[in-house]
N, C-alpha and C positions, 0 to 999 in steps of 0.2 A: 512565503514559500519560494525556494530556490533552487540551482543545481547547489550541491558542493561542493567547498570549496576545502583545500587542503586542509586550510587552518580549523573546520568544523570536525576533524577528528577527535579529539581530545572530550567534543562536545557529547559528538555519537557515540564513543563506546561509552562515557560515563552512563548516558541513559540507557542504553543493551546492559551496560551490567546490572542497575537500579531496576530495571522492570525483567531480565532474561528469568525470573521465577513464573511471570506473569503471560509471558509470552508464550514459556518451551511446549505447552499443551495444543497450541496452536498450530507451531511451526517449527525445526530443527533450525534453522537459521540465525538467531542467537547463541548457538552452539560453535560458529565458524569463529566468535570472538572474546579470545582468551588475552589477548593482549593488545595494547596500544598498538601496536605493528600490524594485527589483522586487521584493523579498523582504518588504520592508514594506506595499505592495502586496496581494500574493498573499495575507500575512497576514490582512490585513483581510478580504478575499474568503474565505479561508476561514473565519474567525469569521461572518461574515456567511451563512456556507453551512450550519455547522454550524447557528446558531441558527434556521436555516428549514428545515433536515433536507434539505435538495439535496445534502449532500455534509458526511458528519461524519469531518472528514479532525483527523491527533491527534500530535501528536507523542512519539515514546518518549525518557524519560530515565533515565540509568541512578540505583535508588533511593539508593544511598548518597553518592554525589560528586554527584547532579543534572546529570551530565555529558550535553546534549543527543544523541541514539544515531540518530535517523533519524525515519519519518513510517510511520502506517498510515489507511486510510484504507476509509470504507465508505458508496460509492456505491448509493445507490437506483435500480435496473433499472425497476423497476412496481412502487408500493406497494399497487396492486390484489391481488397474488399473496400478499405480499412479496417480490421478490426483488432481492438485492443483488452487486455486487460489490466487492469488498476491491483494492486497491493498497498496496504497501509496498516500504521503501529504507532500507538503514543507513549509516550511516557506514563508509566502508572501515574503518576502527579498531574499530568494532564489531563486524564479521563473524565468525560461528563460535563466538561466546563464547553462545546459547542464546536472547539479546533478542527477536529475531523471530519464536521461536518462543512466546517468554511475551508478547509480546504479540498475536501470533494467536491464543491460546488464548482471551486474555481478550476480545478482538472478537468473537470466533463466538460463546463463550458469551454473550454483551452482543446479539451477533442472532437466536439462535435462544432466549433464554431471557425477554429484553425487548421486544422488538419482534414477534416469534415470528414471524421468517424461514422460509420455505417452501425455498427456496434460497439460497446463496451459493455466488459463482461466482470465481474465477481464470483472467484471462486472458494468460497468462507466455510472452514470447517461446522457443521450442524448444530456441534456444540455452543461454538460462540455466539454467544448470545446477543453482547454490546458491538459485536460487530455487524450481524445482521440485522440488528435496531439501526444500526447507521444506512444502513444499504437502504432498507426498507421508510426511513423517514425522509432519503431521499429522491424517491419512488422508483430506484431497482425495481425490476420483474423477474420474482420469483420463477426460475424455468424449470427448475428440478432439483432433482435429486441424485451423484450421483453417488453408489454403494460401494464400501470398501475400495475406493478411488486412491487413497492416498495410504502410506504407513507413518505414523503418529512414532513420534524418538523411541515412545516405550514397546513400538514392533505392532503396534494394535493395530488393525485399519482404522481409517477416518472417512466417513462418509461427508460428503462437500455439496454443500447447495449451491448452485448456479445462479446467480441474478446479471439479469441484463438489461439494457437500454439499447434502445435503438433512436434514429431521428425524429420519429415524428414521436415516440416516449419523450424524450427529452422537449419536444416543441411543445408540447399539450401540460406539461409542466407548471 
């Protein structure tokens, strides 16, 4: 896991185009990239986010083939509190093999242990299933529920479950 770097363009949009079927039910955001140029784009922005801490968004590779595996990412809520929320996506080829869970581990330790996060928060459309499996096998606290919260590409609401972690979740671990 890392920031990116320019040259991982080529790498990212290959996997947004390879998994954007798999994704768009989730979230419009694979929809921003139609072309090699968005992707080189987005990149810059997020280097440029990370190095000002607006958004230190990473991408995962896998260690031994350096095979690019997906994105995680860890938005600042109010650095007053600290509190944060996490986004993440693998490659369909990816899924299931553990990735998201090694690199969720390694984030939350990175914000409750460096930055000393008060919360970290997950906001996972209700639908998704393999994604709340991930929250929940890494003991996220389910906090709710909230209703008609978001709108889904196809115009529909999406209702989005909340999980969170706080520091003494995270210690009792």
């Amino acid at each position: 896991m890392r920031p990116y770097e320019e040259a991982d363009a080529l790498d990212f949009f290959a996997a947004v185009q390879d998994s954007r079927e798999r994704l768009i039910p989730w979230d419009a955001w694979p929809q921003r990239y139609q072309t090699l140029a968005d992707a080189q784009k987005s990149l810059a922005y997020f280097r440029a986010d990370f190095i000002l801490r607006r958004e230190m968004e990473m991408g995962i590779w896998e260690k031994t083939t350096a095979d690019f595996l997906g994105s995680i990412m860890l938005r600042p809520k109010d650095w007053q509190i600290p509190f944060f929320e996490i986004g993440y996506w693998l490659c369909t080829s990816a899924e299931g093999k553990g990735y998201m869970s090694e690199a969720l581990h390694l984030l939350v330790d990175f914000a409750f242990t460096q930055i000393r996060a008060n919360r970290v928060m997950l906001r996972i459309d209700e639908r998704n299933q393999r994604s709340l499996a991930v929250a929940k096998r890494f003991g996220f606290i389910n906090e709710g529920r909230l209703r008609n919260a978001e709108k889904a590409l196809d115009g529909s609401l999406r209702n989005m479950v909340i999980m969170a972690l706080t520091p003494s979740d995270y210690a009792s671990q």
